[in-house]
Structures are given as structure tokens and as C-alpha cells.
C-alpha positions in Angstrom: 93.4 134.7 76.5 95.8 132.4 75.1 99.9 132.4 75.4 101.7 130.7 72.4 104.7 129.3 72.3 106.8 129.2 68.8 109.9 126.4 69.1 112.2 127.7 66.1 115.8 126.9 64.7 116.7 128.8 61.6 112.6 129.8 60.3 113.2 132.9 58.8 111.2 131.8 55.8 108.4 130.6 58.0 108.8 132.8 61.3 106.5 136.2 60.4 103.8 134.0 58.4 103.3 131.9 62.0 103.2 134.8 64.4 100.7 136.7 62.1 98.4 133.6 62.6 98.7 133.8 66.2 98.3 137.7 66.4 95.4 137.2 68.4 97.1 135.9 71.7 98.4 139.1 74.1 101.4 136.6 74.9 103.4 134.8 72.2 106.8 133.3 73.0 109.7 132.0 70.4 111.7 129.7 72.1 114.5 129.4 69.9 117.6 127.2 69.4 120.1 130.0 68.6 119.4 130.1 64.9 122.2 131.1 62.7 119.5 133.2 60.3 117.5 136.4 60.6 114.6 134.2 62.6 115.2 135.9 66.2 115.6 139.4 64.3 112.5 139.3 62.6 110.5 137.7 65.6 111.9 140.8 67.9 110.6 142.9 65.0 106.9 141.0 65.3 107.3 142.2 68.7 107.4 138.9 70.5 109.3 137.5 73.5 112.4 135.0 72.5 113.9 132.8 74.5 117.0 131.2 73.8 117.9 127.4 74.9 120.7 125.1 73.3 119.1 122.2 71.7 119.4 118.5 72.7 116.3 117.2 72.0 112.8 117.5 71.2 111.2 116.7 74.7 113.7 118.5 76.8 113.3 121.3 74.6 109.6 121.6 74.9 109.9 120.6 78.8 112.2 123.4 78.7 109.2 126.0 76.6 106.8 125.1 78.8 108.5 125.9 82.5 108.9 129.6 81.4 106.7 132.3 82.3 102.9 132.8 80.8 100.9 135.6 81.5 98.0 132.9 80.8 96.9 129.6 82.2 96.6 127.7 78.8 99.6 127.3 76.4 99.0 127.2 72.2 102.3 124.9 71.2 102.8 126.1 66.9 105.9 125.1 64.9 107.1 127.6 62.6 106.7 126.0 59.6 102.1 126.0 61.2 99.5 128.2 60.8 96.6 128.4 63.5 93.4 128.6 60.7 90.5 130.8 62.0 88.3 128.1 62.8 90.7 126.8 65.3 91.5 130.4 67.0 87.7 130.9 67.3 86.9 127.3 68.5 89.9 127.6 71.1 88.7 130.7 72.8 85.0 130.0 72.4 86.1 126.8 74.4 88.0 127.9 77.0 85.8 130.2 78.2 84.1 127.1 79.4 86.4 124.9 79.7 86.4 122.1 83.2 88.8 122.3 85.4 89.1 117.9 85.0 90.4 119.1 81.6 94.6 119.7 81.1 94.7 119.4 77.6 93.7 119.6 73.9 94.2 117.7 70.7 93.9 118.9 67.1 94.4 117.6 63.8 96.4 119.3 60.8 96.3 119.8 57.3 99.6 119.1 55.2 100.3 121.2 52.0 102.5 119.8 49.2 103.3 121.5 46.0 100.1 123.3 46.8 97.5 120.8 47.7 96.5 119.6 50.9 97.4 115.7 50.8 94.4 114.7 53.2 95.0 111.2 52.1 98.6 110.6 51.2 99.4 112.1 54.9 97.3 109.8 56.5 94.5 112.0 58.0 94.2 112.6 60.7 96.8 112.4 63.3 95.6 113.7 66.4 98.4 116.4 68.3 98.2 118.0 72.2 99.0 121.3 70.8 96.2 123.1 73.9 97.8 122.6 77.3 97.2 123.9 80.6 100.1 125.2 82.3 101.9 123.2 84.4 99.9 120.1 83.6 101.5 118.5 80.6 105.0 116.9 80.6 106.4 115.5 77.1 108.4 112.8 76.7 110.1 110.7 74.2 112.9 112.6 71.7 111.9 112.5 68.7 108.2 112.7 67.4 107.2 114.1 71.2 104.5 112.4 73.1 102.4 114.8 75.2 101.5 113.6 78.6 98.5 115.1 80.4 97.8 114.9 84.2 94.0 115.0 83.6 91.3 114.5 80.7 92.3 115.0 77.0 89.4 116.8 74.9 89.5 116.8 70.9 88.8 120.2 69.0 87.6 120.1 64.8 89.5 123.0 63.9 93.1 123.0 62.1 96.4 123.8 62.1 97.6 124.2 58.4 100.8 123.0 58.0 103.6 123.5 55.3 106.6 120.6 55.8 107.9 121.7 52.6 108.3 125.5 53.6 112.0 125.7 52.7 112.4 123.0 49.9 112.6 119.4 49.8 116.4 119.3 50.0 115.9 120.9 53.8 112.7 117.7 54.6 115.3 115.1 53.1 118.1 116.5 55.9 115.3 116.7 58.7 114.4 113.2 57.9 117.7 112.3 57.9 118.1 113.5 61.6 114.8 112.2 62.4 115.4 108.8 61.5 118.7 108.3 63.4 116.9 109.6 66.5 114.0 107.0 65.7 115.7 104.3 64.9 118.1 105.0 68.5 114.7 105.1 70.3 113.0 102.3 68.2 115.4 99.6 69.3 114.8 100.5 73.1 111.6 100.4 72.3 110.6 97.8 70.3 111.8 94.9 72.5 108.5 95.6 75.2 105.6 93.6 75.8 102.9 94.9 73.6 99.4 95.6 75.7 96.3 95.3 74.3 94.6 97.9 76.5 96.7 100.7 74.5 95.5 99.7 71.1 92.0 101.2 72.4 93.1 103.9 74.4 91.0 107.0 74.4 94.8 108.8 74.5 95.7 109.2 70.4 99.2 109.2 72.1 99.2 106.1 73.4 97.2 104.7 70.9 99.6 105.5 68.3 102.6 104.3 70.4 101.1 100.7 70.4 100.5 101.2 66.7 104.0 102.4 66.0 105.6 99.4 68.1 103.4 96.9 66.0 104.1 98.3 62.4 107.8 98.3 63.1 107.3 94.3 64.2 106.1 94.1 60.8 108.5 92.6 57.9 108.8 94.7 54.6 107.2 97.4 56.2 108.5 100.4 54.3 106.4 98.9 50.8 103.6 98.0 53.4 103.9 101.7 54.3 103.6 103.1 50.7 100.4 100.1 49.9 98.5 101.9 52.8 99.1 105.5 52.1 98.7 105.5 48.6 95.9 102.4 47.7 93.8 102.0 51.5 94.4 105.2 52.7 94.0 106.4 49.2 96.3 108.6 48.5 95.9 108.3 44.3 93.1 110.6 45.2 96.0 113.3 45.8 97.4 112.9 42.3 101.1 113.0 42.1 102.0 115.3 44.9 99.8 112.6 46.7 102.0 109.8 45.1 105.3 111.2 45.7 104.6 111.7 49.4 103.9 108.2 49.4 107.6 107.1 48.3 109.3 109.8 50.7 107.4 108.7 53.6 108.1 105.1 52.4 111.7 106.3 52.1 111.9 107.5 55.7 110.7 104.1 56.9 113.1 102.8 55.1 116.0 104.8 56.4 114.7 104.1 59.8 115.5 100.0 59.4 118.8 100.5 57.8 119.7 102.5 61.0 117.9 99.7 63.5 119.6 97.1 61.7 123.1 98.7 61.9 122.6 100.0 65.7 121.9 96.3 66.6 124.7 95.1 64.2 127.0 97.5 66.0 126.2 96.5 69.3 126.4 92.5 68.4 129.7 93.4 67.9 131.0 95.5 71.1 129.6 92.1 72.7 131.7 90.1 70.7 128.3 87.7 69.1 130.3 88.4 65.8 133.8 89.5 64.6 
């Protein structure tokens, strides 16, 4: 079988919907960030195992998930605000049963809801996640929009997870975002700076892959309108109909948010060196 592991900070609206997706595994764990809301009383009440770890940031938190104790040898990683389909359970343990030992990990796509419709355009579909791991074999790094690190081969599986972003209103995905794109923005000008490789535009990693991507788009003047051009005319999100147009503007929005934060990081520390007054 499989263990899953939950990470959770106040998902009470979410919490129950997730585990009863993953009802299948004999070991589901809830790692949680001392939530302030009824999610570790009604994940007790699912009768699953929570943890409890004070958050500090995405990879330590996950580095943190995965060290625990698993009565199985391969680890299902589900946010709250996810749903494992069918297809996906019944591909995973069809494929595991099977599975070589050269392999330490497995990617998935998902399928983002807004106002009810699954924006398979708008959200740029599909980004490629290591969700599968095999214990022990699988570090994460980076703390913010977590890369997954595998000691051996990555494998790709056609099932889903189904997400819902918008679970607990778009007031509570404008504050994420928020949050998100001061962490971004701190790791973006680290970032940023390096030497670009060609090598990891081809990678047959989707993580590194989209590293390289991400370094180059953010190289790129204007980029939060060049954003919104490619997710709602190439990437054809118009074919979403409005939810698919306003998802376009809030993710152009969070680009957005992300350069007013690089620009004053980098204005800030121009002046601790005294380059301006």
C-alpha cells in the first residue's frame, strides 16, 4: 500500500473532503502547522495520525513530513485544498506493484477548478508535480513553490489530482499570494543573478526544466502583460470563458506583485550599501 502525507494550516473547510479521497491508504498522516481552526479536530475524528511542526517554510516543512515514520515504502504528498481522482489511486497501486527499484519517484499533473470549471487552459496545463516518492529518496528544496529532488529515475503517471485553489474564497488566494510573492521575490533575486545552462532547458526533470524556464521569464521585461498574452491568447485561455479570463489577470497580478517586491528588495539593499541616499 501507500502512506499519505496531508501538510495542513487552518483546512477545515478542505480537510475531511481530502482524507475521504485518500481513504484507500492504511496510513494517512496530517502534518500540521498548529492551525488555529477545527482542522486537527476533525482530522483526529477521520481517524488519521497528526503531527504537529511549527512552520518556517515550505521545504523544511516537507523535509520535516517526510523524516517521520511510514508503515510503507512509498509516500502520496496531497495538499488539503487536493483530491486524489480514481484514475490516479488505481494507476498508482496498479504501478507500484511493479514498480523498479532504479525508480525514487513520481510526477503527476493536476486539474484546477475555478468558479466551477476546470481552467485547463487559463492554468497552463500541465505542470508536472513529484507528489509519488519513495521513502527516504527524495529531498525538497527551495521555499517557496518546492522543488522535489530524487536520488534516482523520475517516472510520469496520466492520472490527476483535482485541485480547488479557491476552496476558501478569493479574499484567502489574494493573502496566499501575497505571502507567496514576498517569499518569491526574496528567492528570485538570489536567484536570478546565475549563469543560465542550456542543458536544463531540455532536461527530462520538469523540475529543472521549469527552474531554467522560470529564471528566463523573470529576465524578461514587461513580463507580467507577457504573462496574461500567453495564458489567455497562446495558451488559450478564452477557451475557459471568463473564469478562464479572470485567472489570467490574477496570475498576471501575482507576477506583478513579484517585481514590485524584486525591485524594492534590490532598492533596499542599494541603499544599506550606500549606491544611493
Amino acid at each position: 500500500m501507500v502512506s499519505v502525507l496531508i501538510l495542513t494550516k487552518n483546512e477545515e473547510e478542505t480537510i475531511e473532503r481530502c482524507i475521504e479521497s485518500v481513504s484507500w491508504s492504511d496510513d494517512i498522516v496530517v502534518f500540521d502547522s498548529f492551525s488555529e481552526d477545527r482542522t486537527v479536530e476533525l482530522a483526529r475524528r477521520c481517524g488519521v495520525r497528526v503531527e504537529m511542526r511549527v512552520f518556517d517554510n515550505y521545504a523544511n516543512q516537507r523535509n520535516a513530513a517526510l523524516a517521520l515514520d511510514y508503515t510503507n515504502d512509498w509516500i502520496l504528498m496531497v495538499d488539503a485544498d487536493e483530491c486524489v481522482s480514481a484514475e490516479l489511486r488505481d494507476e498508482i497501486l496498479s504501478t507500484l506493484a511493479n514498480v523498479p527499484s532504479s525508480v525514487d519517484m513520481f510526477q503527476m499533473r493536476r486539474k484546477d477548478y475555478f468558479f466551477g470549471r476546470w481552467i485547463k487552459h487559463a492554468s497552463a496545463y500541465p505542470t508536472w508535480f513529484g507528489r509519488l516518492v519513495r521513502k527516504g529518496a527524495v529531498r525538497v528544496e527551495r521555499e517557496v513553490n518546492e522543488e522535489y529532488h530524487a536520488n534516482g529515475d523520475v517516472v510520469s503517471l496520466q492520472g490527476h489530482l483535482i485541485h480547488y485553489p479557491f476552496s476558501k474564497g478569493l479574499a484567502f488566494w489574494f493573502d496566499r499570494h501575497n505571502r507567496y510573492s514576498t517569499m518569491e521575490a526574496l528567492a528570485l533575486v538570489e536567484e536570478v543573478g546565475g549563469k543560465l545552462s542550456k542543458a536544463d532547458f531540455v532536461s527530462r526533470t520538469a523540475t529543472v526544466r521549469r527552474r531554467a524556464l522560470k529564471q528566463l521569464a523573470y529576465r524578461l521585461p514587461g513580463r507580467p502583460l507577457v504573462v496574461f498574452i500567453y495564458l489567455y491568447i497562446f495558451r488559450f485561455g478564452w477557451v475557459d470563458g471568463f473564469p478562464g479570463f479572470r485567472y489570467s489577470v490574477m496570475r498576471s497580478m501575482y507576477e506583478y506583485m513579484i517585481d514590485l517586491k524584486v525591485a524594492e528588495i534590490r532598492h533596499e539593499k542599494r541603499m544599506l550599501e550606500g549606491e544611493i541616499v
